[in-house]
C-alpha positions as CSV (number, residue, x, y, z in Angstrom):
1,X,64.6,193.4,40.5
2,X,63.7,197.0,40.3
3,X,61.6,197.3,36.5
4,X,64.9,199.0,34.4
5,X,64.0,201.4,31.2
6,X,67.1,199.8,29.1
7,X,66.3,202.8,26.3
8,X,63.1,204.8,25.8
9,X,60.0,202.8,26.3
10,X,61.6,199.5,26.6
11,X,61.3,198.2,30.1
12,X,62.9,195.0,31.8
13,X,61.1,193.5,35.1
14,X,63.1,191.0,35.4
15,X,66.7,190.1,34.8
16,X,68.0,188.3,32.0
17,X,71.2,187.0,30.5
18,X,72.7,189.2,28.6
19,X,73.4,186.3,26.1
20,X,69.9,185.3,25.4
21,X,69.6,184.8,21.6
22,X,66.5,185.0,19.4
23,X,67.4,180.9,18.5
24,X,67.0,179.9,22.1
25,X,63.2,180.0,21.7
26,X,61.3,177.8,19.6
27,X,57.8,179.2,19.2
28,X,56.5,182.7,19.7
29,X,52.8,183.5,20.6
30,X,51.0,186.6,19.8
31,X,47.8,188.0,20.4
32,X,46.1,190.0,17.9
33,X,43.9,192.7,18.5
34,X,45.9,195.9,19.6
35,X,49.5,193.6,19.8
36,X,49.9,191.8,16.4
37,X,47.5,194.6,14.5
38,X,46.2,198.4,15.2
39,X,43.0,197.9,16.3
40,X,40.3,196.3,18.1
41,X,38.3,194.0,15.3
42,X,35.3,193.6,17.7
43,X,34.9,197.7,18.3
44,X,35.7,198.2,14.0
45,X,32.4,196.1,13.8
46,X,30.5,197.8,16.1
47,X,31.1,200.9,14.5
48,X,28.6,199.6,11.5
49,X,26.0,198.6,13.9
50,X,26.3,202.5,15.3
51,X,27.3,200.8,18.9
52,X,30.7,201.3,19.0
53,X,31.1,203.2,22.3
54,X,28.9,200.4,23.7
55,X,31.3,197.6,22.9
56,X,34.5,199.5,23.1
57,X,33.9,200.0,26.6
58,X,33.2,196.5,27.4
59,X,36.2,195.6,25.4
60,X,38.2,198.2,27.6
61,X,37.4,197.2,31.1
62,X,37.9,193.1,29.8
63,X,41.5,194.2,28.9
64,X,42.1,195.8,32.1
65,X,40.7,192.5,33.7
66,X,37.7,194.9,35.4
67,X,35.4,191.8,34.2
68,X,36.8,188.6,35.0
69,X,34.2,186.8,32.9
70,X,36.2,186.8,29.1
71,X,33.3,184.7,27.8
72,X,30.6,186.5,29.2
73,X,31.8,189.9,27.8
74,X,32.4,188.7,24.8
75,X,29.2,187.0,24.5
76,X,27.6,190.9,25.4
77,X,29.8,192.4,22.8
78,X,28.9,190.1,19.6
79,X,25.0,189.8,20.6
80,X,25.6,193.8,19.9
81,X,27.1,192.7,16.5
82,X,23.6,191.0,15.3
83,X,22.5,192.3,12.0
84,X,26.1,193.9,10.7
85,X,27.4,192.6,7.2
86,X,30.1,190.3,6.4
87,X,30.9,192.9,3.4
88,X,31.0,195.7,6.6
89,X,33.8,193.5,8.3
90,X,35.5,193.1,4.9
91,X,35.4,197.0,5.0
92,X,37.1,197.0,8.2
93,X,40.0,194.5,7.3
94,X,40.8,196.7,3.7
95,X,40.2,200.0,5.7
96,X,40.1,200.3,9.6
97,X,43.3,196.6,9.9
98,X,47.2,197.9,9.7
99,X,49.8,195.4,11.3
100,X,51.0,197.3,14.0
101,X,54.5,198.9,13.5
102,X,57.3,196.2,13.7
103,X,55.0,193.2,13.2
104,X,56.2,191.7,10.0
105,X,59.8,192.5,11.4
106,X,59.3,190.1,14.0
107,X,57.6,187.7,12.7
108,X,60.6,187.4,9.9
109,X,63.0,187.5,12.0
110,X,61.6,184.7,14.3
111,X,61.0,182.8,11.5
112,X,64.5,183.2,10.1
113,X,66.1,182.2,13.6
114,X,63.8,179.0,12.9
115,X,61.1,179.6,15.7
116,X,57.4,178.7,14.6
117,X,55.0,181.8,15.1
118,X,51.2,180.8,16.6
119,X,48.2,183.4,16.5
120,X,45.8,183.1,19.5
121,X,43.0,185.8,19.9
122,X,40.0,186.7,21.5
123,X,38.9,187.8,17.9
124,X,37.5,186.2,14.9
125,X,39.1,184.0,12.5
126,X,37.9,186.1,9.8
127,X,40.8,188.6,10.8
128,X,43.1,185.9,12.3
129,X,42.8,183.6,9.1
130,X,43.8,187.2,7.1
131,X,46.7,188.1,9.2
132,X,48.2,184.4,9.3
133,X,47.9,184.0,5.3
134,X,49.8,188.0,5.4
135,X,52.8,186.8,7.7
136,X,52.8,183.1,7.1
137,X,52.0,182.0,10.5
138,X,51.9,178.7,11.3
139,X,49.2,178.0,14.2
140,X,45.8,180.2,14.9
141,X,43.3,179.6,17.8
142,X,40.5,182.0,17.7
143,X,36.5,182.6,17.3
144,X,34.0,182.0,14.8
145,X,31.1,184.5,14.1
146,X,28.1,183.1,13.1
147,X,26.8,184.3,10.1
148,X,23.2,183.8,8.3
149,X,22.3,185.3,4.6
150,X,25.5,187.6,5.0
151,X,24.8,189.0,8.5
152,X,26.1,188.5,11.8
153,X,23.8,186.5,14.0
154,X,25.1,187.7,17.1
155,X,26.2,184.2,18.0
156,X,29.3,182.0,17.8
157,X,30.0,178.8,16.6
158,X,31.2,175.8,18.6
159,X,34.5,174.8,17.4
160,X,36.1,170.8,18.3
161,X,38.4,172.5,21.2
162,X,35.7,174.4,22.5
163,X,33.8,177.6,22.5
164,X,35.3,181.0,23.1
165,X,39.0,181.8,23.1
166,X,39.3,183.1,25.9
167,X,42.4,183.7,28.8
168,X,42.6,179.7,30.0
169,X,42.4,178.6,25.9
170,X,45.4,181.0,25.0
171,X,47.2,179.3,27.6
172,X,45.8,175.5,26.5
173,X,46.8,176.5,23.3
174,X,50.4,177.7,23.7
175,X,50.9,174.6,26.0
176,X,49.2,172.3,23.2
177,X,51.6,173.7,20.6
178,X,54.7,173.6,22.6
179,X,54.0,169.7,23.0
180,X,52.9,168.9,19.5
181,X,56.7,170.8,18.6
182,X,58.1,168.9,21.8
183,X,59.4,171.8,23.4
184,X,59.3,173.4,27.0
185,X,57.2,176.2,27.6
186,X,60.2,178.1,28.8
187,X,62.0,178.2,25.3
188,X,58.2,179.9,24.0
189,X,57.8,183.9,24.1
190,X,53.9,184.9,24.4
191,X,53.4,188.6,23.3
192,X,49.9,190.4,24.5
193,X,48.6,193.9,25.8
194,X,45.4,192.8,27.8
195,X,44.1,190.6,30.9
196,X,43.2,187.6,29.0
197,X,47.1,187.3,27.4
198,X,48.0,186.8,31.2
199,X,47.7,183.1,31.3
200,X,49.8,182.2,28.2
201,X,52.2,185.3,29.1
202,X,52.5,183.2,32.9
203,X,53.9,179.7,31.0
204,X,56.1,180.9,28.3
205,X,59.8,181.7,29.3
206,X,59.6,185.1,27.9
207,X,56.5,187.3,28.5
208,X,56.7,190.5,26.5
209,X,53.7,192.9,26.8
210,X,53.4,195.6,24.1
211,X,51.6,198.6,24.4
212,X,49.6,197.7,27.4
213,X,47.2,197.9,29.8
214,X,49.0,198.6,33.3
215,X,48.2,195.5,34.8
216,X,50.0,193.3,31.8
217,X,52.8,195.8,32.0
218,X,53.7,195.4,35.5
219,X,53.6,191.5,34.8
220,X,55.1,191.0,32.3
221,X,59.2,190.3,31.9
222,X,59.6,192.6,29.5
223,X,57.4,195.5,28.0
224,X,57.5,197.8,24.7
225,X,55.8,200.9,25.7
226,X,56.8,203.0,22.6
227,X,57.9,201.8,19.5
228,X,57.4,198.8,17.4
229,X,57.1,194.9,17.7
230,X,60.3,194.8,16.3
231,X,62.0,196.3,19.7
232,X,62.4,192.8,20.9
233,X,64.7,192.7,19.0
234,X,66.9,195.0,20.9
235,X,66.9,192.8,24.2
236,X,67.2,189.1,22.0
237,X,68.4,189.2,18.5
């Protein structure tokens, strides 16, 4: 099917029944950085170690999947994080954080239609465990930054599923979460703007990008290039 701009900025790859309901999914997946919320939390804490431009353009060239090592970029960009406060990313989650226009709209109206709403992210669960306590979401899957006396070490922690969330765990993840609710993976929508939200986008039945980098835009079933979150709505309600 020839990609089809329904109204301005909301493109559909791929054709879809034009009875699809909100209520025939069970679980929606977003990422966070840049789809869920406004910024990049990894770049925000840069910015206090005065390397922003550094990280941000090792952040930029992982979303446009021009590194095809998640882990090892992100590894790059938080050894760059050594020495910043945990009051500096505090300052970045009351200042630099907005949900992204829509967000809380969809996530309400998900959760009203009775679909469970899971958080996976290349970031940090200092911002993930924020957001999902915000929206009441119900599953998160995301990194931990090591921290020593109030400052970053530069390091992660191990957690019991692994190390880094990266592409393959968002997918792991979304697959886990569809068989703990004993559902298919088809009756899950995965929501991202970057490389690494491929995966997941590739086993849920409806893979929406938002915002995003070229690549993820061409792939995906469905993308919102202007506007809100909420413009899902628009195409299932």
């Amino acid at each position: 099917m020839t990609p089809t701009e329904i109204s301005p900025g909301l493109v559909v790859n791929v054709a879809m029944p034009s009875s699809l309901k909100l209520s025939d999914f069970k679980l929606i997946a977003f990422d966070m950085d840049s789809t869920l919320i406004n910024i990049e939390c990894v770049d925000e804490i840069a910015d206090a170690a005065g390397r922003k431009a550094e990280v941000a353009a090792i952040t930029e060239a992982a979303m446009r999947g021009e590194i095809t090592d998640y882990k090892d970029s992100l590894r790059q960009r938080v050894a760059l994080l050594k020495g910043v406060t945990v009051a500096s990313m505090d300052e970045v989650y009351r200042l630099r954080l907005k949900l992204n226009p829509g967000a809380a709209e969809l996530v309400q109206a998900c959760k009203a239609a009775g679909l469970k709403v899971l958080l996976v992210s290349g970031g940090f669960t200092f911002f993930t465990d924020r957001i999902r306590d915000e929206l009441g979401i119900d599953y998160t899957r995301s990194n931990v930054l090591e921290t020593e006396n109030g400052l970053l070490t530069g390091r992660m922690v191990d957690q019991p599923w692994g190390d880094i969330c990266d592409g393959a765990e968002k997918r792991k993840m979304l697959l886990e979460t569809c068989g703990q609710l004993g559902i298919d993976p088809k009756q899950a929508i995965a929501m991202g703007d970057g490389a690494n939200d491929l995966p997941m986008m590739a086993a849920a039945g409806l893979s929406v990008a938002y915002h995003a980098k070229p690549r993820v835009r061409e792939q995906a079933m469905v993308a919102i290039n202007d506007g809100g979150l909420d413009r899902l709505l628009e195409i299932i309600a």
